[in-house]
Backbone as CSV, one residue per row, in Angstrom:
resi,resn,N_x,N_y,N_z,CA_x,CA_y,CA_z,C_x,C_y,C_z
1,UNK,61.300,44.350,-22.026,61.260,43.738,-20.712,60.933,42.264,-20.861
2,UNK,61.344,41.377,-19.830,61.161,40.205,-20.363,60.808,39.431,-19.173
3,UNK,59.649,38.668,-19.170,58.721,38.281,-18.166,59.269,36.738,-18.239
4,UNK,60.090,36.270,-16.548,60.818,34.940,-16.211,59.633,34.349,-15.196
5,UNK,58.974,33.699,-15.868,58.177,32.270,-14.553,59.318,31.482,-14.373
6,UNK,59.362,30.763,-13.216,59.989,29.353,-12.656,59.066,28.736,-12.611
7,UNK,58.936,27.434,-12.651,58.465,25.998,-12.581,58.916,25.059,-11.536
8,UNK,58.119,24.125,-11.361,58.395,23.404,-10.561,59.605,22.611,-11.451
9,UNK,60.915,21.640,-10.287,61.598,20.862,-11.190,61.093,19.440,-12.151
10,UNK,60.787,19.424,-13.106,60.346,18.218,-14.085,61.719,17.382,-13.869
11,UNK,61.164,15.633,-13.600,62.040,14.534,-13.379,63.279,14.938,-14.397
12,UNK,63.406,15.137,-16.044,64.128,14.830,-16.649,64.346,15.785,-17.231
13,UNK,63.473,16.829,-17.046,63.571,18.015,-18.205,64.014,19.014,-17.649
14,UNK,64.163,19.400,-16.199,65.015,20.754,-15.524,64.100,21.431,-15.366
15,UNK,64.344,22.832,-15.052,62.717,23.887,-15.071,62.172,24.401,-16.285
16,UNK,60.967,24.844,-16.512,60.554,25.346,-17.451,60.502,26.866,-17.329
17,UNK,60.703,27.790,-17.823,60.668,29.223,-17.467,60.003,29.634,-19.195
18,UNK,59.431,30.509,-18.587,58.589,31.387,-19.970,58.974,33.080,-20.502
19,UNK,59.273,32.869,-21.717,59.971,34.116,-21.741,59.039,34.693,-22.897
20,UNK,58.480,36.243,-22.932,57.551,36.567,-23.299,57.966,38.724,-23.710
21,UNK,57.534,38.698,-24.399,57.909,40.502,-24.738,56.992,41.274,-25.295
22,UNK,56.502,42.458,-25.996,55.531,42.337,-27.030,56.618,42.497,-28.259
23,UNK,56.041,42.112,-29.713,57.226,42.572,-30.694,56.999,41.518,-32.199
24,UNK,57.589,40.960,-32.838,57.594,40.240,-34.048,58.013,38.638,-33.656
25,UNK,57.876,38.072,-34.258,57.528,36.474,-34.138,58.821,35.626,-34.249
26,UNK,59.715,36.443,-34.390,61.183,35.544,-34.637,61.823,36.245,-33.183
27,UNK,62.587,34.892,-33.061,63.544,34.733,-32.110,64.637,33.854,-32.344
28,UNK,65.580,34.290,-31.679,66.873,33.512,-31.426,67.209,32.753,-30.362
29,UNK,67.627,31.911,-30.371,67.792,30.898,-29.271,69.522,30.746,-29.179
30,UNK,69.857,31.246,-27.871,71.766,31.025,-27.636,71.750,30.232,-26.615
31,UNK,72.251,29.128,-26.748,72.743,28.292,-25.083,74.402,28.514,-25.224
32,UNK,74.264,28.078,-23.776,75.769,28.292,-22.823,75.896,26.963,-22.581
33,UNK,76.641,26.378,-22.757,77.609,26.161,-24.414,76.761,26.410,-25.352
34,UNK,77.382,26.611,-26.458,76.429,26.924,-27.437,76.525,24.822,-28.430
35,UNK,75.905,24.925,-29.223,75.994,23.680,-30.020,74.770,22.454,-29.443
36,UNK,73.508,23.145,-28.432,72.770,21.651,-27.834,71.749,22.083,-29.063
37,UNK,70.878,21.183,-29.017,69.895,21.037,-29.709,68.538,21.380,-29.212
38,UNK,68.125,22.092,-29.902,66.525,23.430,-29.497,65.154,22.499,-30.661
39,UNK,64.152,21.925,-29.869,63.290,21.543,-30.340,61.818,21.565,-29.887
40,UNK,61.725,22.490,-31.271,60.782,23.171,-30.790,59.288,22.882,-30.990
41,UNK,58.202,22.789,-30.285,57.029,21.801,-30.092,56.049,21.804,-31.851
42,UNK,56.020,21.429,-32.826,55.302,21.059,-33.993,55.760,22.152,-34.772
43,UNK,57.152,22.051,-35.042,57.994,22.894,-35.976,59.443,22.075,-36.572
44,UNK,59.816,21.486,-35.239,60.984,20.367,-35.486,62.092,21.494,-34.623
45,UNK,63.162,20.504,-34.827,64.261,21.181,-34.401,65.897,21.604,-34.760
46,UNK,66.849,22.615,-34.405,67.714,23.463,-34.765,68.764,23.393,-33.874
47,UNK,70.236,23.264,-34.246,71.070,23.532,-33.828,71.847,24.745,-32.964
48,UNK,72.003,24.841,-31.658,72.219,26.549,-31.152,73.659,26.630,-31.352
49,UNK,73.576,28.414,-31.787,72.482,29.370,-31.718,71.627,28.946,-33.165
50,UNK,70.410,29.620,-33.452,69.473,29.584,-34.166,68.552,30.144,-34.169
51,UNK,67.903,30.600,-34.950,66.965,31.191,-34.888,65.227,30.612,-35.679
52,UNK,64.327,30.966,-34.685,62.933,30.260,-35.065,61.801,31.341,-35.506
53,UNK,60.813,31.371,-35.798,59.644,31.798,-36.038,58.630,31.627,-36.008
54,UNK,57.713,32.316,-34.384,56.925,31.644,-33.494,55.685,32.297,-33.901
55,UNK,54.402,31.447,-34.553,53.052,32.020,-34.376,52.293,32.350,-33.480
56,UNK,52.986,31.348,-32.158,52.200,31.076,-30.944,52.585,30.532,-30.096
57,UNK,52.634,30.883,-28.891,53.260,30.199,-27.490,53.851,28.766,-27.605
58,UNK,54.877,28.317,-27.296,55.529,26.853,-27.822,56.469,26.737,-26.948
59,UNK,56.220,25.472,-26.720,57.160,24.696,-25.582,58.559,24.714,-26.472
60,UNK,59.275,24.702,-25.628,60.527,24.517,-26.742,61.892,23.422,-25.401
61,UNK,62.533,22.209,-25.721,63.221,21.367,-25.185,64.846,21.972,-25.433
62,UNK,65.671,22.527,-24.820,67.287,22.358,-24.789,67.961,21.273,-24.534
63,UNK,68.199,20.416,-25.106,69.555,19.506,-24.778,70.710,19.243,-25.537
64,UNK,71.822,19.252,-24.492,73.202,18.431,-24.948,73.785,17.527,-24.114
65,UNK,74.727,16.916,-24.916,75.263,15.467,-24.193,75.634,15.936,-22.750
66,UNK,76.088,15.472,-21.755,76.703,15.742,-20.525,76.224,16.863,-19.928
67,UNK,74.881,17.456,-20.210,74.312,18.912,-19.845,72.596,18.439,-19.361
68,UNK,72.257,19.185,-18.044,70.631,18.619,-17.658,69.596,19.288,-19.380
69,UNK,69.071,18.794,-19.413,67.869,19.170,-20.545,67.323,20.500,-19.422
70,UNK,66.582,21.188,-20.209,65.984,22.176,-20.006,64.535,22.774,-20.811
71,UNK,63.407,22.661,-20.073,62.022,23.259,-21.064,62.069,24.697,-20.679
72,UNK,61.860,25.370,-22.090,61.253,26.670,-21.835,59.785,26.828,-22.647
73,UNK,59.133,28.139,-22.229,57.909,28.360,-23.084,58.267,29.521,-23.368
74,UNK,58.117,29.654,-25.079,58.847,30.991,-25.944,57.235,31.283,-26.286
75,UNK,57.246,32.958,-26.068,56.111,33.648,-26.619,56.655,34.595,-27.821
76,UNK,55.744,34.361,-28.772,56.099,35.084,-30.445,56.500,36.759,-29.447
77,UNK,58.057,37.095,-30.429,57.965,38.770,-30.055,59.127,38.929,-29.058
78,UNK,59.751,37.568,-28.282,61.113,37.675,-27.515,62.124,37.667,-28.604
79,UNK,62.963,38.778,-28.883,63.885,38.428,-30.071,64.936,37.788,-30.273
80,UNK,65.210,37.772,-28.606,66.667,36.666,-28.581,66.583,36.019,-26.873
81,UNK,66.733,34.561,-26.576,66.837,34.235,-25.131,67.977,33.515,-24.912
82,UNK,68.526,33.306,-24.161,69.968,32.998,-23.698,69.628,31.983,-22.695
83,UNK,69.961,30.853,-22.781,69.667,30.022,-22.052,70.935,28.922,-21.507
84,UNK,71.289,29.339,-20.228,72.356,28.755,-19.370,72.311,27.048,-19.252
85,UNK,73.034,25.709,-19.498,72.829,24.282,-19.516,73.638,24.214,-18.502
86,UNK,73.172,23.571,-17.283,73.956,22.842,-16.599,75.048,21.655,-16.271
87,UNK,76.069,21.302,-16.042,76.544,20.139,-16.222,75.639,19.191,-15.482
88,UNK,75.661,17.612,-16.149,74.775,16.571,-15.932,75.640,16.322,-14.528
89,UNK,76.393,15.861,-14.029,77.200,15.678,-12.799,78.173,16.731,-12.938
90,UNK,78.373,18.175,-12.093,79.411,19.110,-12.360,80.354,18.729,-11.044
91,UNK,81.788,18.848,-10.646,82.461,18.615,-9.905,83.386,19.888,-10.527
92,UNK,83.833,19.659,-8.996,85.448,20.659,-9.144,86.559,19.803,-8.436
93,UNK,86.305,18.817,-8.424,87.568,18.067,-7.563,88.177,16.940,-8.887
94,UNK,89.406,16.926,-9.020,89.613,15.864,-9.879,90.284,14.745,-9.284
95,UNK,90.372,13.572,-9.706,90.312,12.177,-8.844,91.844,11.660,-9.416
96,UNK,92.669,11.944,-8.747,94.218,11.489,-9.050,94.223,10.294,-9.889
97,UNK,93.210,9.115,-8.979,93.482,8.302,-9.065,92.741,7.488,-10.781
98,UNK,91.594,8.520,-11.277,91.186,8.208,-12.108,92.321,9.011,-13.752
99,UNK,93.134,9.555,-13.950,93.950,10.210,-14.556,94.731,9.326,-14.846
100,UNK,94.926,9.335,-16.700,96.059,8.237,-16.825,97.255,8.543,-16.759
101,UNK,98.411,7.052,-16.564,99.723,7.237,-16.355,100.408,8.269,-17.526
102,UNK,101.151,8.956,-17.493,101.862,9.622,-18.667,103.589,9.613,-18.703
């Protein structure tokens, strides 16, 4: 079972949510896209997916280019968390006028 807090929104960092289980100290980290960068608080940081090995509750930062950053707090014993990146400006309309001539 896996225990989700929300957070208030942080200026730059997105929400923080805490993901927590009972179990063994490694975990995996997958973002959507996969390929942002997972850095994790006085361990350094890893390319996603990846996997870490947590002694103890740790902030951990998601970011990629053109995607909001995202904090989570990983507790030793979650074995794998999946973590969704938002687009930095997402649209669904495309701008004729910005599209080059072909």
């Amino acid at each position: 079972m896996r225990l989700l807090i929300a957070c208030a929104l942080l200026a730059t960092t997105g929400c923080m949510e805490t993901f927590s289980v009972g179990g063994s100290g490694i975990t995996k980290i997958v973002t959507n896209p996969p390929g942002a960068t997972a850095r994790v608080e006085g361990f350094g940081e890893c390319e996603t997916p990846c996997t870490v090995s947590l002694d103890a509750p740790r902030n951990v930062t998601i970011a990629k280019a053109g995607y909001l950053a995202k904090r989570i707090r990983l507790e030793p014993g979650h074995s794998k968390v999946t973590v969704d990146l938002e687009l930095a400006a997402p649209t669904a309309d495309v701008e004729s006028t910005q599209m080059p001539e072909l």
